[in-house]
C-alpha positions as CSV (number, residue, x, y, z in Angstrom):
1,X,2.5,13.9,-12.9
2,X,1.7,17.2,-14.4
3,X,-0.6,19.8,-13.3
4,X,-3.8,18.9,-14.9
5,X,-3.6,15.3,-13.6
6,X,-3.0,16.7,-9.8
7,X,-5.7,19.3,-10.7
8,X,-8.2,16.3,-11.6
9,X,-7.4,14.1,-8.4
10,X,-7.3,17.4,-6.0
11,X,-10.8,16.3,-4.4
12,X,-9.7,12.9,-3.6
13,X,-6.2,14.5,-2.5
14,X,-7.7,16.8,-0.2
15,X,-9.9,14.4,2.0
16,X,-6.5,12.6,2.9
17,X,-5.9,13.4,6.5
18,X,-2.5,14.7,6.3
19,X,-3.3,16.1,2.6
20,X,-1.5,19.3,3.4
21,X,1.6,17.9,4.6
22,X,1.2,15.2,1.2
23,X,0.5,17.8,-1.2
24,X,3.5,20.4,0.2
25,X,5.5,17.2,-0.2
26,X,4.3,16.8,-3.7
27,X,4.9,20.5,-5.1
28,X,8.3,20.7,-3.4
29,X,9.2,17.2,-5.5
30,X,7.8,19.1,-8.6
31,X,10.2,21.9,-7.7
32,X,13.1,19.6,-6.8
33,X,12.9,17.8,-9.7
34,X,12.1,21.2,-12.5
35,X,8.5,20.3,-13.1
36,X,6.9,23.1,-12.0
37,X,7.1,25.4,-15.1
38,X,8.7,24.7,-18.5
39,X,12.4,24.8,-19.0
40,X,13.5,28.1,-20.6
41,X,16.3,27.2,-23.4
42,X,18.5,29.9,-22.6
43,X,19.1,28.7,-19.2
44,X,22.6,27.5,-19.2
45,X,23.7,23.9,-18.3
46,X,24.6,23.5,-14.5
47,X,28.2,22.4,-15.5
48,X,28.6,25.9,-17.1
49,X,27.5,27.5,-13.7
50,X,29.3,25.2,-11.7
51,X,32.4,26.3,-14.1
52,X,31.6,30.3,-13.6
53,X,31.6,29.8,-9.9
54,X,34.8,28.1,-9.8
55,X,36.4,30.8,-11.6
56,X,34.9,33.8,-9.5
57,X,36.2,32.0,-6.4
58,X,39.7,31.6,-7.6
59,X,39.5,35.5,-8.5
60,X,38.2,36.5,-5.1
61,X,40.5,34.0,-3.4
62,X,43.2,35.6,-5.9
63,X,42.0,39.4,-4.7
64,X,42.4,38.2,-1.0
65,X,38.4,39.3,-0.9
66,X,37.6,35.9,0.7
67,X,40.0,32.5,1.9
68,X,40.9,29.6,0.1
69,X,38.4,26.9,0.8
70,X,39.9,23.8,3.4
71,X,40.8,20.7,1.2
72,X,39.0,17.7,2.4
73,X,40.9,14.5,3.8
74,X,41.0,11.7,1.5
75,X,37.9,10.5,4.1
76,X,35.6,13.5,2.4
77,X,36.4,15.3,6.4
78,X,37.9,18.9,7.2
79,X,41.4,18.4,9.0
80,X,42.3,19.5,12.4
81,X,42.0,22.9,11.4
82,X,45.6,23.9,12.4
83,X,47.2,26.2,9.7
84,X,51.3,26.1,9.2
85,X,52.0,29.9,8.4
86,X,55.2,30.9,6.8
C-alpha cells in the first residue's frame, strides 16, 4: 500500500474502533519494511555496513577500547561466563 491509497481509505480507517492502535501498526510496518520515503541510491547495501562494523570492532577490540564479544555455544547460548586468565 502506498500513501495515496491509505490517504483514500483514511475515513473508513478512522471509524475502526481501535484505528489508532491499527494505523500506528500500519506506519511502523511501512517503516519496518522502507516504504515510508523513497530509497536514496547512495545508501550503501546493509552487507557493506554490516562489513564496516565488523572492522571497527576488531579495531576497538584491537585498541583495548572495548572487550572481545562472548562466542556463542554451538546451542546459539552465552557460556557460563567463567573466563580462564593466563
Amino acid at each position: 500500500m502506498n500513501t495515496n491509497r491509505l490517504l483514500r481509505l483514511y475515513d473508513r480507517v478512522s471509524e475502526a474502533e481501535d484505528a489508532a492502535a491499527r494505523l500506528r501498526r500500519f506506519v511502523l510496518d511501512l517503516a519496518v519494511c522502507g516504504k515510508l520515503v523513497p530509497q536514496d541510491p547512495g545508501d550503501e547495501p546493509a552487507s557493506e555496513l554490516l562489513k564496516r562494523i565488523e572492522r571497527e570492532k576488531a579495531r576497538l577490540v584491537k585498541a583495548g577500547e572495548i572487550r572481545k564479544p562472548r562466542e556463542l555455544a554451538e546451542n546459539g547460548e552465552l557460556g557460563s561466563g567463567l573466563v580462564l586468565v593466563s
